[in-house]
C-alpha positions as CSV (number, residue, x, y, z in Angstrom):
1,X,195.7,136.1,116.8
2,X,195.3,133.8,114.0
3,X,194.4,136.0,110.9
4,X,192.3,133.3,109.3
5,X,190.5,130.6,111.4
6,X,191.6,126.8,110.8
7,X,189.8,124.7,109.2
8,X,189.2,120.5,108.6
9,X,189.8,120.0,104.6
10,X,186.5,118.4,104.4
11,X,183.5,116.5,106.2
12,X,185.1,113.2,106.3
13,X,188.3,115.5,108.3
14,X,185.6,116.7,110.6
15,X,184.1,113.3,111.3
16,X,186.8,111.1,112.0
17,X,188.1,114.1,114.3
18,X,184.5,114.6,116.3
19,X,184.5,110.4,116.2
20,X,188.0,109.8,117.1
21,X,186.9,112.7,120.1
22,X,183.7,110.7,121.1
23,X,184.9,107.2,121.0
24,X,187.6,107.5,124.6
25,X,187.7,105.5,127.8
26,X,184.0,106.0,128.7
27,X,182.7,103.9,125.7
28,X,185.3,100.8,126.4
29,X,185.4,100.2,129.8
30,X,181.5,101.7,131.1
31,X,179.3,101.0,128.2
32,X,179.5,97.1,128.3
33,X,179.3,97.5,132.0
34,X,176.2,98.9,132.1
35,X,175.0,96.8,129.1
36,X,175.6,94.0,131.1
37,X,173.7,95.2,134.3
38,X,171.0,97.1,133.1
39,X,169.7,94.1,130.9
40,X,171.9,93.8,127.9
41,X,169.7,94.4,124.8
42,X,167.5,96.5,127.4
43,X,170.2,98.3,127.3
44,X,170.7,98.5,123.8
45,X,167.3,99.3,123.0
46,X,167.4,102.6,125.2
47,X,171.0,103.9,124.2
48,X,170.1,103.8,120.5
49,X,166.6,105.2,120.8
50,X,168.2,107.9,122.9
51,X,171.2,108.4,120.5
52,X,168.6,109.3,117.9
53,X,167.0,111.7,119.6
54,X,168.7,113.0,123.0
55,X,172.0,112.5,121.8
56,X,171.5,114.0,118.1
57,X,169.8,116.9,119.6
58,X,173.0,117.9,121.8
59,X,175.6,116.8,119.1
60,X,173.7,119.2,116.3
61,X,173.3,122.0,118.7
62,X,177.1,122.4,119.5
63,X,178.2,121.6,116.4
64,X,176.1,124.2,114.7
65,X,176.7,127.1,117.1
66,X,180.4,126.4,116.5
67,X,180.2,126.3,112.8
68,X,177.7,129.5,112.7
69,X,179.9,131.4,115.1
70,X,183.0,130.8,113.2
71,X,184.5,130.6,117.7
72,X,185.9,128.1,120.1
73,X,183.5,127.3,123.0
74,X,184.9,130.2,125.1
75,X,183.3,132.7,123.0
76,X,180.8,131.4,120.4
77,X,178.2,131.2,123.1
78,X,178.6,135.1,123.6
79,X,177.7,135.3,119.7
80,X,175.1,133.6,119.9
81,X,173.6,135.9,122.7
82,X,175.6,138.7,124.3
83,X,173.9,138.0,127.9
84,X,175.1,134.1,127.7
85,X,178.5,134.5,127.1
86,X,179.0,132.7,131.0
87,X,177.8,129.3,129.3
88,X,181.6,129.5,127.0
89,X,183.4,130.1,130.0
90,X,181.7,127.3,131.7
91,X,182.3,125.2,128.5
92,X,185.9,126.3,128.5
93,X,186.0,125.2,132.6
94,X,185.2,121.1,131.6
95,X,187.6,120.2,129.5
96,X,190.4,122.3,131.8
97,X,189.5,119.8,134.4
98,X,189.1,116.5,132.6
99,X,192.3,116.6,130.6
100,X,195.0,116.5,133.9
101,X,193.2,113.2,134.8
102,X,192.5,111.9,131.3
103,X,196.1,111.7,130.7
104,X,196.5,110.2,133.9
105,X,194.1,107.0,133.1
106,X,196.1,107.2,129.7
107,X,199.3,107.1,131.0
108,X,198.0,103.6,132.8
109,X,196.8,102.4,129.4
110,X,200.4,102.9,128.0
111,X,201.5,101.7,130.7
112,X,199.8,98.5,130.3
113,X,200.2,98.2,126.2
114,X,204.3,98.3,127.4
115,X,203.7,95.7,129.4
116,X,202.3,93.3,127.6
117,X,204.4,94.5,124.2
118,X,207.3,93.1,126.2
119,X,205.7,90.1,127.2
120,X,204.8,91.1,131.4
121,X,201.3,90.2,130.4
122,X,201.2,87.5,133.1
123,X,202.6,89.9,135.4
124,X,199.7,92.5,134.7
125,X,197.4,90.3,135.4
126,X,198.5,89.5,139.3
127,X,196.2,91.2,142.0
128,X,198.1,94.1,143.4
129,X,199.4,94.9,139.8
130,X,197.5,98.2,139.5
131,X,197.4,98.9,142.7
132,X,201.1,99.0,142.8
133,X,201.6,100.9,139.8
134,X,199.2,103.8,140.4
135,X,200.4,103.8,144.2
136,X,203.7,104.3,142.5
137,X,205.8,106.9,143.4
138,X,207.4,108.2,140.1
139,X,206.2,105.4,137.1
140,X,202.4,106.7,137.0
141,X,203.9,110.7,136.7
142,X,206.4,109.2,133.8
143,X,203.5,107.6,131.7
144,X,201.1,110.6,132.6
145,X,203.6,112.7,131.2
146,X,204.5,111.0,128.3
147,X,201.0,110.5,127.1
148,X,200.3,114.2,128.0
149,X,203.3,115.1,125.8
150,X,202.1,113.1,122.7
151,X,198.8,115.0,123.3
152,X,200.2,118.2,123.1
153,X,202.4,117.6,120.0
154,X,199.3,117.2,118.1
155,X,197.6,119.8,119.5
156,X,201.0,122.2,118.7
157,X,201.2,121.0,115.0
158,X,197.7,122.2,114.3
159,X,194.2,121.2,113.0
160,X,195.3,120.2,110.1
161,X,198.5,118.8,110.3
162,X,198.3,117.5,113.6
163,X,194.6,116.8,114.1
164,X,193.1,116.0,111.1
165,X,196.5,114.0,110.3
166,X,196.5,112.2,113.3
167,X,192.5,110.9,113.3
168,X,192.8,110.3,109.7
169,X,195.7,107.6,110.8
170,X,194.4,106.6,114.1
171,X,190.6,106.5,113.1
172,X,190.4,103.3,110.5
173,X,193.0,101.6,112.6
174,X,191.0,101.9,116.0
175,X,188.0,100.7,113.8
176,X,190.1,97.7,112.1
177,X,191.6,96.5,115.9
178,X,188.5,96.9,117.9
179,X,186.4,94.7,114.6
180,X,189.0,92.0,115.2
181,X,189.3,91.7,118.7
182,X,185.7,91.3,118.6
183,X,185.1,89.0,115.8
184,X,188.1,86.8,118.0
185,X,185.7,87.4,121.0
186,X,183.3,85.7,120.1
187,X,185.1,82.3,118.8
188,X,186.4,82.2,122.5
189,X,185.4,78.8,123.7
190,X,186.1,78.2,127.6
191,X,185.6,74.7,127.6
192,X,184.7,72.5,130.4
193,X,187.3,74.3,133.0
194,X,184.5,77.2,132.4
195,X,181.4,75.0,132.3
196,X,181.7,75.4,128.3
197,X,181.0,78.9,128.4
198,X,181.5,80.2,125.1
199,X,181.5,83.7,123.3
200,X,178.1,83.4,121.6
201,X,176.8,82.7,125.2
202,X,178.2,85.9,126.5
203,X,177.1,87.8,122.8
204,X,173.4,86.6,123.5
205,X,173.4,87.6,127.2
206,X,174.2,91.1,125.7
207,X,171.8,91.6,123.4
208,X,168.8,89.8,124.5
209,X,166.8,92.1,126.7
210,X,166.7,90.7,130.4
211,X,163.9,92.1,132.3
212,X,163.3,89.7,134.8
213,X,163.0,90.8,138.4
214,X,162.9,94.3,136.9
215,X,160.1,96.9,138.1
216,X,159.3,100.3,136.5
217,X,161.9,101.8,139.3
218,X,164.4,99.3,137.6
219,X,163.9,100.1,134.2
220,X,163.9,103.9,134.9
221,X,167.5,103.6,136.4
222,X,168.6,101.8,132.8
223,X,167.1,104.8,131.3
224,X,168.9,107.1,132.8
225,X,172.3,104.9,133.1
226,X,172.0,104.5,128.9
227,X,171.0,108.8,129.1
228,X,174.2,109.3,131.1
229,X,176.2,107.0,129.3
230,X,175.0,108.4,125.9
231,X,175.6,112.4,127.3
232,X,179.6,111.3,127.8
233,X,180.1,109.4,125.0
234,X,179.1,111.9,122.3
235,X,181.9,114.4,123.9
236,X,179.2,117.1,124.6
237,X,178.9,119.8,127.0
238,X,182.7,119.8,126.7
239,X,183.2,122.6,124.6
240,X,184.7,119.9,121.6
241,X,182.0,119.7,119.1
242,X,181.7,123.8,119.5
243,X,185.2,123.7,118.8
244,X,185.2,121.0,116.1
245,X,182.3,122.4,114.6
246,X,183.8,126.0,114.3
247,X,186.6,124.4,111.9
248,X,184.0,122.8,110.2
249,X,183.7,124.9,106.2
250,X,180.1,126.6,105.4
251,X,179.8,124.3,102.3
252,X,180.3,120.8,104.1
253,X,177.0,119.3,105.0
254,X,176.5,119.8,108.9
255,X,173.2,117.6,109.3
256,X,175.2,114.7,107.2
257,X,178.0,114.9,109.5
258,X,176.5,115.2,112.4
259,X,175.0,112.0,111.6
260,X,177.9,110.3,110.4
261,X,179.7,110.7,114.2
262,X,176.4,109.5,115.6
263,X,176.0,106.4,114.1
264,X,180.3,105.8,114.0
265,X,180.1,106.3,118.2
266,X,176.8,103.9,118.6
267,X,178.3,101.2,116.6
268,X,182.1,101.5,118.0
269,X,179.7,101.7,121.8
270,X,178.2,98.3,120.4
271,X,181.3,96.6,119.2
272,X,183.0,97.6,123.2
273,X,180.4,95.2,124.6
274,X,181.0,93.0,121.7
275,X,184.6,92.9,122.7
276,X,184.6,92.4,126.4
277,X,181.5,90.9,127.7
278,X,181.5,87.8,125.5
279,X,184.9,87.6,127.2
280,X,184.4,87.8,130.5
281,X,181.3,86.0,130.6
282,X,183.8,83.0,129.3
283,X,186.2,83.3,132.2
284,X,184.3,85.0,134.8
285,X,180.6,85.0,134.5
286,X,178.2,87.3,135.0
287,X,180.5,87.9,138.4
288,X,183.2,89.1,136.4
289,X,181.6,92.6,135.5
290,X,182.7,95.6,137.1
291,X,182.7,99.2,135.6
292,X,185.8,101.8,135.7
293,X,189.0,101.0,135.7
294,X,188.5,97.8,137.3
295,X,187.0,96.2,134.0
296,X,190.1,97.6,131.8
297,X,193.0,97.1,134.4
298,X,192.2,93.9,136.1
299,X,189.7,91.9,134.6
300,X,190.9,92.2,131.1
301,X,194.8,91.3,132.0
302,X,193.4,88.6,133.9
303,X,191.4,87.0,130.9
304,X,194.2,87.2,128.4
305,X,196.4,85.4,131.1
306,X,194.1,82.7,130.6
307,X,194.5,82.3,126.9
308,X,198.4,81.6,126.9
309,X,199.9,82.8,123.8
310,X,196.6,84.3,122.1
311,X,195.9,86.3,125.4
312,X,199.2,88.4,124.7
313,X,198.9,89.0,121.3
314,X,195.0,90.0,121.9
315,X,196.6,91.8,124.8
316,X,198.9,94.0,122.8
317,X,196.5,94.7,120.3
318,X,194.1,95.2,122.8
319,X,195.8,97.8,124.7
320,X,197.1,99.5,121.8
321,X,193.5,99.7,120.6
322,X,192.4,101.2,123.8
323,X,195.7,104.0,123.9
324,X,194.6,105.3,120.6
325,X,191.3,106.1,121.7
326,X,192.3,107.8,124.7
327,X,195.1,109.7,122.8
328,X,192.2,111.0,120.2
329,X,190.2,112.0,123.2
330,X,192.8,114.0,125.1
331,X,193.6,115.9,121.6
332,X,190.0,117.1,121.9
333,X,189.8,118.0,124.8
334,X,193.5,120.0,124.5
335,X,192.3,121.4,121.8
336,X,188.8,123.0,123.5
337,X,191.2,124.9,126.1
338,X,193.7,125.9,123.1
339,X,191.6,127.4,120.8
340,X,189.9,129.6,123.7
341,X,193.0,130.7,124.6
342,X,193.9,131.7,120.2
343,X,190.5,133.8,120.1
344,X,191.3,135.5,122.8
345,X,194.5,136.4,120.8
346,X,197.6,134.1,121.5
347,X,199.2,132.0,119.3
348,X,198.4,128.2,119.0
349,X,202.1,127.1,119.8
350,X,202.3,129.1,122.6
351,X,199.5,128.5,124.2
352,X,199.3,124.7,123.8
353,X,202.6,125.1,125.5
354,X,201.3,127.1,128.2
355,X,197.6,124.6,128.7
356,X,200.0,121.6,128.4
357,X,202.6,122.2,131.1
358,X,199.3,123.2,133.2
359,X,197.8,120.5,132.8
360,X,200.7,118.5,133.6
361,X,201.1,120.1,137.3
362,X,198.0,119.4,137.7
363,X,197.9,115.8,136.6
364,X,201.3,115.1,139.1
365,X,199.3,116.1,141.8
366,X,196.0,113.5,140.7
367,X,198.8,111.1,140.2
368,X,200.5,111.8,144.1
369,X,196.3,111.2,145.1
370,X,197.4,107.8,145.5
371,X,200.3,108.0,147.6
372,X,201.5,110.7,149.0
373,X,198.1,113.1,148.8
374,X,196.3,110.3,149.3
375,X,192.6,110.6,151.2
376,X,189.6,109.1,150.8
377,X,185.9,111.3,150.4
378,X,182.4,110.1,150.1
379,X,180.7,111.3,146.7
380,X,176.8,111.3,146.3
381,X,177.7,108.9,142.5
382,X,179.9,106.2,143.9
383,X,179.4,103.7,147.4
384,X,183.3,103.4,147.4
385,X,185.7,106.0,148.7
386,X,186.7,108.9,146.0
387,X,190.4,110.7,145.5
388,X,191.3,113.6,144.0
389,X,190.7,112.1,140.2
390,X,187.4,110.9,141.5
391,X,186.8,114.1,142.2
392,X,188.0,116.1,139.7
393,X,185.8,113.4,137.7
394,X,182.6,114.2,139.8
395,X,182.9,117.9,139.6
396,X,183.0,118.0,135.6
397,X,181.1,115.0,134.8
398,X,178.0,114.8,136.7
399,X,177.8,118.6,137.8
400,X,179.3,121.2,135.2
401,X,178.7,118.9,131.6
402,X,174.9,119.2,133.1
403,X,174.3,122.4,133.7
404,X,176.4,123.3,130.8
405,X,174.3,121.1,128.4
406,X,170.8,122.6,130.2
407,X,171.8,125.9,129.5
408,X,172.6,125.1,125.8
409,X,168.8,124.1,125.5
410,X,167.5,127.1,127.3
411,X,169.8,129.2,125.0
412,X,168.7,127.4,122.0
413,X,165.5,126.5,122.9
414,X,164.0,129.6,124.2
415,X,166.7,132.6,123.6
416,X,167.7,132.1,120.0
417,X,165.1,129.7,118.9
418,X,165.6,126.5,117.2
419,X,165.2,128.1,114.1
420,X,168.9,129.5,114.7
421,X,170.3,126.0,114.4
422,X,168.3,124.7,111.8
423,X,168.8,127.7,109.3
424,X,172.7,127.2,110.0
425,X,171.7,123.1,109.5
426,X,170.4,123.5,105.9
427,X,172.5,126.9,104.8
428,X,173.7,124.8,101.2
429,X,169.6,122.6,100.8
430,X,170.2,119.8,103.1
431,X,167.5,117.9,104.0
432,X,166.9,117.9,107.6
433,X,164.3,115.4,108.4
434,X,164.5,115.1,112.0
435,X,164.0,119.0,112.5
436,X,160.6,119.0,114.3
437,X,161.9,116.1,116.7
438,X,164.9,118.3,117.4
439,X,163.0,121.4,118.2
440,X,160.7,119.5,120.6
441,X,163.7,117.9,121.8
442,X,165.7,120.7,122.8
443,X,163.0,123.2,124.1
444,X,161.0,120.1,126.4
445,X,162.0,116.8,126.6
446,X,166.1,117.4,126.3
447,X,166.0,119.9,129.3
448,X,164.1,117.6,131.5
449,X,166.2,114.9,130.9
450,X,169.0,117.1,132.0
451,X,167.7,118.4,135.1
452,X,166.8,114.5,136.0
453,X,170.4,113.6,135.2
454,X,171.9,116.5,137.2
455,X,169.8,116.0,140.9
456,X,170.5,111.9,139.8
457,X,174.8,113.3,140.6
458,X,173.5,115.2,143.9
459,X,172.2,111.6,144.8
460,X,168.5,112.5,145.3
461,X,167.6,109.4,143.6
């Protein structure tokens, strides 16, 4: 067992860590998706009004009961209350499951930055490209393995030489690639091949709010679409921010922080949409939308195809963009299982060793889901037929990060009292000026939310 508990050197450590944790897949190819079907600024309007309530009430929650326990997500919860100790295991649980196929959908992001590095962009963009890669019968399990291999050296070399060190490199690059690519978005000019479609066109159709032909039912459903967008893209109910917070030092200011990630994921969420619907609005119209993997794999390769010599460039850097956020994301989530596994006495190399080549068998056998294991199941979430990644994705996602994040309230909410989170909050003086929203937040309206989100995955509505 580690005699002395890691630590981040400082706040801005801890930020671009939590950030580089919260800004993955889900914020580049399913925010401006659902910005662009659940009426672009409507959309807009919701997310950030829920980011500063819903959102910060989660994100301050984990991170404090990390940082007060001192404890990966395994066992703070247990130190917080001995008779919730089950909520660590099931935070321990989420990020056992997500990581296998995480590195899976990274391993087709590398995949697709190679191809375009060495100039196959054109190829990338023909119809059964994906399809034929992830169908694959050994490429997909090279890439996945790769990728899952560059996770884990992180992971091995510590928090802060390979953590810290990493998001302190990765982090203001991300941020430099994805302001470019969107700044180049919107001079994109289609001309009269695309009815002279332009980028502005395709910025203003996502942040004007569009309500027309929406009811109350309608609007509701963007409510909840922005709520379950927001609950993924902040990396909570995940065990990270317990287990980012718990290397987070007693003088840093946690309230500060805490909103320093929140405002860093809203904006990088903004600048997604900013990226890619101006885009495809160019080449494909409003048509050309489509969430998941669809939006990243095939519409994007097919849009740079149509630029010539700009598309691959914009390609590369596009890709590459997109690798280092998934490569931040699967650190965190590596991390959650590792540092479980050091509290409960073994030694990080050895057990990032141990989680890793795990992870990897398991990932192989998501990666066969689409050949050999192939078979298709109906999920309450999706009208098309789910593998095993879908389901692995279903299970964690809408089920377990739910209850999970429920529980946190009760425990907070009613068990130790808000009071718990706040004193640990404003330890060194901070100001904490959102404390009675927070305590209303995570005792009422949070919990609600929750339970609404959670029978919303079992398909009642």
């Amino acid at each position: 067992m580690e005699k002395k508990r890691s630590s981040f050197s400082g706040s801005i450590g801890f930020v671009l860590a939590a950030a580089g944790s919260a800004v993955g897949l889900g914020n580049i190819w399913r925010f401006p998706y659902l910005a662009a079907q659940g009426g672009g600024g409507l959309f807009l309007l919701i997310y950030i009004v829920l980011a500063l309530t819903f959102g910060f009430t989660l994100l301050m929650s984990e991170v404090a009961i990390g940082r007060k326990t001192k404890n990966s997500c395994l066992t703070a919860y247990k130190h917080m209350n001995k008779n919730w100790g089950w909520l660590g295991g099931l935070a321990s649980v989420v990020p056992f499951i997500i990581l296998p196929y995480y590195c899976v959908i990274g391993g087709w992001v590398m995949k697709y930055a190679f191809s375009f590095i060495v100039g196959q962009g054109v190829d990338a963009a023909g119809d059964n490209y994906f399809t034929g890669f992830i169908t694959g019968n050994s490429e997909p399990i090279v890439y996945t393995v790769i990728f899952l291999l560059l996770t884990g050296f992180v992971v091995f070399r510590g928090v802060n030489k390979g953590i810290e060190a990493m998001s302190k490199v990765l982090m203001p690059i991300l941020f430099v690639l994805i302001i470019g690519i969107s700044v180049y978005s919107l001079t994109i000019n289609g001309g009269e091949k695309y009815d002279n479609r332009t980028g502005i066109d395709g910025f203003m159709y996502y942040i004007i709010p569009n309500v027309d032909g929406m009811g109350i039912g309608d609007i509701l459903k963007v409510i909840m679409s922005a709520m379950g967008q927001l609950f993924y893209s902040i990396s909570v109910a995940m065990g990270i921010m317990v287990t980012y917070g718990s290397y987070l030092k007693d003088k840093d200011n946690l309230v500060k922080s805490v909103n320093q990630i929140e405002i860093f994921d809203t904006v990088v969420a903004f600048l997604a949409g900013v990226m890619i619907i101006p885009a495809v609005y160019v080449f494909q119209g409003i048509e050309g939308m489509s969430g998941g993997p669809g939006l990243m794999f095939i519409a994007m390769p097919k849009i740079f195809a149509q630029m010539g010599v700009a598309g691959r460039v914009l390609g590369i850097v596009f890709f590459l963009m997109v690798l280092f956020a998934a490569l931040t994301s699967s650190i965190s989530l590596l991390e959650a299982v590792v540092s479980g596994m050091i509290d409960k006495g073994m030694k990080r190399k050895k057990a990032t060793i141990i989680e890793s080549g795990i992870a990897i068998v398991i990932a192989v056998i998501v990666c066969l889901g689409y050949n050999l294991l192939y078979f298709e199941v109906k999920l309450p979430t999706s009208e098309n037929p789910g593998q095993i990644l879908d389901i692995l994705d279903y299970a964690s996602n809408n089920i377990l990060m739910p209850i999970l994040a429920i529980g946190t309230c009760i425990l907070i909410g009613w068990i130790t009292k808000p009071k718990a989170i706040i004193d640990e909050a404003t330890k060194n003086g901070e100001k904490f000026f959102r404390r009675h929203l927070y305590t209303i937040m995570v005792k009422f309206i949070a919990p609600i939310l929750l339970f609404i989100l959670l029978l919303g995955s079992f398909g009642v509505y």
